[in-house]
C-alpha positions in Angstrom: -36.0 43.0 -14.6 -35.0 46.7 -15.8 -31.5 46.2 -16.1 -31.6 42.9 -18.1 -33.9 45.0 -20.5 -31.3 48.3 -20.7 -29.0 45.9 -21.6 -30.6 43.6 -24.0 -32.4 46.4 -26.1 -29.9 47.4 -28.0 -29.2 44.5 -29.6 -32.4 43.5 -29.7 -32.9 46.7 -32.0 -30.0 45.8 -34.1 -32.1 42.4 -34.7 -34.9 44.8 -35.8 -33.2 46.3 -38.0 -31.0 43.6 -39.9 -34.7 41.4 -40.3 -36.6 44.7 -41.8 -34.5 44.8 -44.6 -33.1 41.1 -45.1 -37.0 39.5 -44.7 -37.5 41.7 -48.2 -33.9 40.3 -50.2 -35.1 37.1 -49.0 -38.2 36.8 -50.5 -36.5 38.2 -53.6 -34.2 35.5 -53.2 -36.4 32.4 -52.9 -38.3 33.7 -56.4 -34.8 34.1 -57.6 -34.0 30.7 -57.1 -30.2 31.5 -55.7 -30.9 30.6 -52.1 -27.1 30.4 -51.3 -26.2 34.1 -52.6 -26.4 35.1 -49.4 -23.9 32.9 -48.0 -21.8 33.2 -50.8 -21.5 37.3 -51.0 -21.0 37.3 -46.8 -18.3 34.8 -47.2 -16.5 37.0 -49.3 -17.1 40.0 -47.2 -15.3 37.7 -45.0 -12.4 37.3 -47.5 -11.9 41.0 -47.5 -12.4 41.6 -43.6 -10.1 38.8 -43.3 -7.2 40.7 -45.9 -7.7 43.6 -44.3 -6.9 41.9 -40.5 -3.9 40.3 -42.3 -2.9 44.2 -43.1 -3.2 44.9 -39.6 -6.7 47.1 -39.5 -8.9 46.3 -36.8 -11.7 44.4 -37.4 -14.5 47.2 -36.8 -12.6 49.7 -38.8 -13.9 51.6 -41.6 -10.4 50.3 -43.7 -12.0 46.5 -42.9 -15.5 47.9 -43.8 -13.9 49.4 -47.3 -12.3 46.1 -48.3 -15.3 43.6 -47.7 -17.2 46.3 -49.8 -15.1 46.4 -52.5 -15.0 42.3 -52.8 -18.7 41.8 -52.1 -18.9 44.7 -55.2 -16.5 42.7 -57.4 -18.6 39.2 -56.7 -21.7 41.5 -57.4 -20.3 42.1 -60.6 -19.4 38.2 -61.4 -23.0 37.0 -60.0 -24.4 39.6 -62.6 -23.0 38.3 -65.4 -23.8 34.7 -64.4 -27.6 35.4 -64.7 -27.4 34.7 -68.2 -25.7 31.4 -68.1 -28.4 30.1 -65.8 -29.5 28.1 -69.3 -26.6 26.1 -69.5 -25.1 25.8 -65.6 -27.9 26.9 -62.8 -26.4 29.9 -61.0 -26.7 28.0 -57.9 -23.8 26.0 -58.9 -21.7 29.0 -59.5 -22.8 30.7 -56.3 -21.5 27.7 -55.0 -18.2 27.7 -56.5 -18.1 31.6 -54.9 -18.9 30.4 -51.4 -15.7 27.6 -51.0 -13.6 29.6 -52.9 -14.2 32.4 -50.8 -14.2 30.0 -47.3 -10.7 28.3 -48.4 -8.9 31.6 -49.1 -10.1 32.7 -45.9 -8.6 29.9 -44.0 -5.4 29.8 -46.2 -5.1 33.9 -44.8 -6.0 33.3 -41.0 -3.9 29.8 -41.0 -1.3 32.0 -41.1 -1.9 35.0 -38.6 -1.8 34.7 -35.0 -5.7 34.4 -33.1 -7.0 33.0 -36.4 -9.1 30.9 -35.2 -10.8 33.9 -32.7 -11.0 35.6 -36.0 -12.9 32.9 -37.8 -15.5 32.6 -34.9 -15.9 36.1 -34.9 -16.5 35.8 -38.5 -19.1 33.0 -38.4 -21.2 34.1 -35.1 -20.2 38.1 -35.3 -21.5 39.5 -31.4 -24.7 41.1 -32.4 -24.8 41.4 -28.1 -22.0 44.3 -28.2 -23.6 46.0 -31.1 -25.7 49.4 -29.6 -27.0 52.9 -30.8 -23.9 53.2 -33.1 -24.7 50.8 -35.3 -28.7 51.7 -35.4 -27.3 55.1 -36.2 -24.9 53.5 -39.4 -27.3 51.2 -40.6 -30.5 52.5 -40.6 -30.3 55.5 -42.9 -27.9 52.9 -45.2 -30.8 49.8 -45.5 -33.1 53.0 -45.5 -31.7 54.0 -48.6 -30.9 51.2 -50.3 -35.5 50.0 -49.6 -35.9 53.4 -50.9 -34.1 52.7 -54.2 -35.4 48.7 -54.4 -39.0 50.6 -54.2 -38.4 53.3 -57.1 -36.9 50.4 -59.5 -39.3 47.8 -58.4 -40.2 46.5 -61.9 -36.7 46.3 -63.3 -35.3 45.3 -60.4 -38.1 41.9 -59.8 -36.5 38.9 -61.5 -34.4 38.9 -64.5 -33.6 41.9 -65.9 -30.6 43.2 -68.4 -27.1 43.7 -67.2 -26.9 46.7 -64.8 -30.0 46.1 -63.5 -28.7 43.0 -62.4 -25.6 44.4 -60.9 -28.1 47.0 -59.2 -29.8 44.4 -57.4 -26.7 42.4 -56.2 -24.2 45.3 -55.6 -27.6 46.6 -53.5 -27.7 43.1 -51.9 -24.0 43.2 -51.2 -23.8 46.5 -49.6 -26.5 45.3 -47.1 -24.4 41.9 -46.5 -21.4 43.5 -46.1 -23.0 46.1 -43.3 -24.3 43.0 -41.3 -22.3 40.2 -41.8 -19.7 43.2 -39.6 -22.3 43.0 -37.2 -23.7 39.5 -36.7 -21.7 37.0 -38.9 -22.1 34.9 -41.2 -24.9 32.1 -40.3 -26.5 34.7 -38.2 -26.9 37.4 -41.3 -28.4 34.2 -43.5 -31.4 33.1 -40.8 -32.2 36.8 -40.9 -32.2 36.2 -44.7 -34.2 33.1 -45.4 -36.0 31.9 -42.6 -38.6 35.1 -41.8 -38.5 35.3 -46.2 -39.2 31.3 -45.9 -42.1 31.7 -43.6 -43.8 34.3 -45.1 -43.6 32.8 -48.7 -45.3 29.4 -47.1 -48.3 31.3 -45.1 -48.6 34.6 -48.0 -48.9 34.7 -51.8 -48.7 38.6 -52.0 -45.5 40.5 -51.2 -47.0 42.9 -48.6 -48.5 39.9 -46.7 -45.3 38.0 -46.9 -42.7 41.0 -45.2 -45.5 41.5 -42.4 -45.1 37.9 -41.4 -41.9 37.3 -42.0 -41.0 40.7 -40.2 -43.5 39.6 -37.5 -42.1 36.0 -37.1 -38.2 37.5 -36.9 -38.7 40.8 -34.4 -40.6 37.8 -31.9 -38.0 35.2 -33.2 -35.1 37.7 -32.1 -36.5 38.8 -29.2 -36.4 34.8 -27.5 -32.8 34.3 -29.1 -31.3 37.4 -27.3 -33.5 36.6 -24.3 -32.6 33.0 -24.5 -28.9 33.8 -24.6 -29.2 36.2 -21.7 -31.0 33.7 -19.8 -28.9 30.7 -20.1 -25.3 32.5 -20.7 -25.3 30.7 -24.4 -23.4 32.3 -27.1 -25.9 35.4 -28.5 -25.8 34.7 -32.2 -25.5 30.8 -32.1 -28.7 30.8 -29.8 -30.2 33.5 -32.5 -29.6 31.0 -35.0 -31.0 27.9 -33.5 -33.7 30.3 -32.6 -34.4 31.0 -35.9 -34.3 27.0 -36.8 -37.1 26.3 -34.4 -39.6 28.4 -35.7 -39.3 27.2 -39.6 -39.7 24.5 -37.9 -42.8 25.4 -35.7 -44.0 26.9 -38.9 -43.3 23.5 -41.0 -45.6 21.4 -38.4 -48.7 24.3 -37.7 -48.7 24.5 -42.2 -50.9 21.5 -42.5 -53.1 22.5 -39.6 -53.4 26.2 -41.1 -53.7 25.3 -45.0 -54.7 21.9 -45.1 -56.7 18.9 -44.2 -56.9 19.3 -40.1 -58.1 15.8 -39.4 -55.8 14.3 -41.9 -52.8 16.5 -41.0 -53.5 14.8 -36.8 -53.8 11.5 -38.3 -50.0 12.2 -39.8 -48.9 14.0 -36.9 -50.2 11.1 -34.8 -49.1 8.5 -37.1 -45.4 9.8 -37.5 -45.2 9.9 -33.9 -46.1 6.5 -33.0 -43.5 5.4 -35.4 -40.8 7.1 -34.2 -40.9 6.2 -30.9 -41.4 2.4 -31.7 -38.2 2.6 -34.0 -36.7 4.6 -31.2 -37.5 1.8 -28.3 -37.1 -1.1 -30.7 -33.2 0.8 -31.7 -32.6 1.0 -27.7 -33.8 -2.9 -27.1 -31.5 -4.0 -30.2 -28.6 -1.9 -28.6 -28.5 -3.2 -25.8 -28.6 -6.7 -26.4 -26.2 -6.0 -28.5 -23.7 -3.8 -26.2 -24.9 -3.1 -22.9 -22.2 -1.5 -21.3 -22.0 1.3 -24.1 -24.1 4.0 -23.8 -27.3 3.9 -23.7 -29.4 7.5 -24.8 -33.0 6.3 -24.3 -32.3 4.7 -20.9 -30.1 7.3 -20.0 -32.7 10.5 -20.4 -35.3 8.1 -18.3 -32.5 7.6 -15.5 -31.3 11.5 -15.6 -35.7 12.4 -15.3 -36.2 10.0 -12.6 -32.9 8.6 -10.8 -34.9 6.0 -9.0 -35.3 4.2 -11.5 -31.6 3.3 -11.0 -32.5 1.3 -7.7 -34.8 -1.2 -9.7 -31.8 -3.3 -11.2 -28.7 -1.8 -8.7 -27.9 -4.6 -5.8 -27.5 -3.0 -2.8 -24.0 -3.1 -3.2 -23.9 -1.3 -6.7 -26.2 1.5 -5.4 -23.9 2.5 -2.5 -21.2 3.0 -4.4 -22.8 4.7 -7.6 -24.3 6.9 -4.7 -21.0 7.9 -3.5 -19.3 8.6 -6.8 -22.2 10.4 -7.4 -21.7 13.0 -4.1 -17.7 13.3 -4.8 -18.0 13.8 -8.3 -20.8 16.7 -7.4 -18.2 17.9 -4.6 -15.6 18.5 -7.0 -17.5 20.3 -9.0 -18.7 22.5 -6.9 -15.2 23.3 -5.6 -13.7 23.6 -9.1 -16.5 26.0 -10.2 -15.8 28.6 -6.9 -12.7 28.1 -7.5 -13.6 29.6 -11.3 -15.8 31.9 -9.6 -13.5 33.1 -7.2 -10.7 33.5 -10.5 -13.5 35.4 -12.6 -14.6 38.0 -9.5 -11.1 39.2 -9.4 -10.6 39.8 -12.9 -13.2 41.7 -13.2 -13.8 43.5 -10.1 -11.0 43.3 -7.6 -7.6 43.2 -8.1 -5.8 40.8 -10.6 -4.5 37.6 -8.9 -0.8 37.2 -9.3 0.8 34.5 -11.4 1.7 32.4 -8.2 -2.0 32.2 -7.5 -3.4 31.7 -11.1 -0.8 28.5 -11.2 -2.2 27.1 -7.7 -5.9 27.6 -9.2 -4.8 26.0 -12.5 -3.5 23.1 -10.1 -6.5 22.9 -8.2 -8.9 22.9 -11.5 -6.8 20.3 -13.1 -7.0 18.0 -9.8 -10.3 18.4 -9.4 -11.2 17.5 -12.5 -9.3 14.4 -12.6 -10.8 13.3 -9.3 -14.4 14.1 -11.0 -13.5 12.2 -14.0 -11.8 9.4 -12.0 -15.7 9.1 -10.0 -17.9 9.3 -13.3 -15.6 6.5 -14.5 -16.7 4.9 -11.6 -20.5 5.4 -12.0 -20.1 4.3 -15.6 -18.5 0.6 -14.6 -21.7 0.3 -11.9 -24.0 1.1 -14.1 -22.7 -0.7 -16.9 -22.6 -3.9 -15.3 -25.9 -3.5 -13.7 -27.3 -3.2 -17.4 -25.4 -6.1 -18.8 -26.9 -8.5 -15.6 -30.5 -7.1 -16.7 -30.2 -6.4 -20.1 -32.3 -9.3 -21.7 -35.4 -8.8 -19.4 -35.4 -5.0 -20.1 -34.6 -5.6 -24.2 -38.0 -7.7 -24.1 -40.0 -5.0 -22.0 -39.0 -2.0 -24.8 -39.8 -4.1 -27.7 -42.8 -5.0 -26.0 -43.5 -1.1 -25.7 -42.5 -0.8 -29.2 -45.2 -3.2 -30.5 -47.4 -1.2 -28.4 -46.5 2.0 -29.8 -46.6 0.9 -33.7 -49.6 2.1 -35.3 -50.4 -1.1 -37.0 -54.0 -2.7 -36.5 -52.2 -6.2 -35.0 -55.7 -8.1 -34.7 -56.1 -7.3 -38.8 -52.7 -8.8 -39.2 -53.6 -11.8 -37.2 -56.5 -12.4 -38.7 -55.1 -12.4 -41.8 -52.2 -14.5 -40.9 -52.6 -18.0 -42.6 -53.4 -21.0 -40.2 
């Protein structure tokens, strides 16, 4: 349990860090009304760390670092002088126009340099995960400074202002985004953004009250990301992301039980519920009448919870030999994934397998996974033409349930119905 946490707090400080000071540009950015700025000024730090790896400089290197400043400065300067055509085109729009221009030069750059593609990922999803002490110790006295400066010019610096006030705020903004868009990428450095600012706007009026919950909701939101992506061996900042997704989302549903009619917000809740899942089981019946050996997803996520459920419509015949598919295909698995194992424990702790052995492991992968493959297609026809046999019987029993589940007073409707 130690070790995990040694490992993990780093990061997870990092994560600390990057949502104390982008909780308060977010809220500044929702009453801003330019919700895509973000996006837009860390795509074009992107731009520049992507000339900069064309030039050959590493990506953490302080050249990199100096030419996505100096873009992210020169589209602080642009977004400035924008402000004041926000009667005639909404800035929005032009922030917009930044973000795929920026995103299509990128990709014209890395189309043409070797491990593009590695560079774009690290681009998008950064590796908060590697990040450590180093980077506390760059960024904390930087976003220290910059809060420092946002609190002195408060006034001029809170909504629209003249010129260079303007610039202030966005060459501020773009310093920040440029710091930890290097550290945790692109859609990972815009949840840190908007989501904590998002939730505190929806639960606070007052500015103090919004940062505590939105700083609140993103050190526990960051902590089950990292945690999450620890736990499951999931990408850090993709997991950090969808992290961040579920708790607007968690905040979205618990708003109406907080702030507004409880009873009525259940009723809704309740309501909303009951609908879906009719229009879910009446979608599955339709389906498959309609093309019963395709796949199925309702019927499938039953089968996968309770496998038994299998032997209701299998003939004896079909359920032996879905049965063994079913223990080959898990065989091969299982002997392609030691076989990875075994591959992976000599890399990184013994000695390096030779070429002739990474070929016969390569061989043995590729086999094995044919043979799985070859089995699943086997399970698939079973099943297929188990559900085409039983297909109208089981169509009638999920509309049947769909009926059920409809929230619609059916003896009102009947009674209504003209005789």
């Amino acid at each position: 349990m130690i070790e995990p946490l040694v490992f993990l707090w780093p990061s997870f400080l990092v994560a600390v860090c990057l949502v104390g000071i982008h909780a308060y540009f977010g809220i500044q950015v929702l009453a801003r009304k330019v919700i895509f700025v973000d996006l837009a000024l860390a795509q074009i730090a992107a731009l520049g760390a992507t000339v900069a790896f064309m030039l050959g400089h590493p990506a953490q290197s302080p050249a990199t670092y100096g030419y996505s400043l100096a873009f992210t400065l020169l589209a602080a300067v642009f977004l400035a002088f924008t402000r004041a055509w926000g009667t005639r085109v909404p800035q929005e729009a032009l922030i917009g126009v930044i973000y795929v221009v920026a995103a299509a030069a990128a990709i014209l750059l890395i189309d043409r340099a070797p491990q593009g593609a590695e560079h774009l990922k690290q681009i998008l999803t950064g590796n908060i995960l590697t990040s450590g002490l180093n980077e506390v110790a760059f960024i904390v006295p930087l976003y220290a400074a910059v809060g420092l400066l946002h609190w002195l010019l408060h006034r001029r610096l809170t909504g629209a202002g003249a010129l260079v006030w303007e610039f202030v705020f966005y060459a501020t903004f773009g310093v920040v985004v440029t710091s930890s868009v290097a550290i945790a990428g692109v859609l990972l450095v815009f949840s840190f953004l908007i989501i904590p600012a998002a939730i505190g706007v929806i639960f606070a009026s007052s500015l103090a009250r919004q940062l505590a919950i939105g700083w609140i909701v993103g050190t526990f939101t960051s902590a089950a990301g990292v945690a999450a992506s620890f736990a499951f061996d999931l990408p850090t900042g993709a997991a950090m992301v969808c992290a961040f997704g579920g708790a607007l989302a968690v905040a979205g549903l618990l708003y109406p039980f907080l702030r507004g009619d409880r009873q009525r917000a259940l009723r809704v809740a309740i309501a909303t519920a009951r609908w879906s899942a009719a229009a879910i089981l009446a979608g599955s019946a339709f389906q498959l009448v309609a093309a019963p050996r395709a796949d199925q997803p309702l019927i499938d996520i039953i089968e996968h919870a309770v496998p038994s459920l299998r032997m209701l419509y299998f003939t004896r015949t079909e359920e032996t030999t879905f049965m063994d598919a079913s223990e080959y295909a898990e065989r091969y698995r299982r002997e392609a994934e030691q076989l990875n194992d075994l591959e992976k424990r000599n890399r990184t702790e013994g000695e390096a397998l030779d070429d002739f052995s990474i070929a016969r492991i390569s061989s043995f992968l590729k086999s094995y996974g044919e043979m799985r493959k070859g089995e699943q297609f086997v399970m698939g026809e079973v099943r297929a033409r188990a559900r085409e046999r039983i297909r109208w019987g089981v169509s009638l029993g999920l509309l049947a349930f769909a009926f059920l589940f409809a929230p619609v007073r059916w003896r009102r409707l009947w009674a209504r119905a003209p005789r």
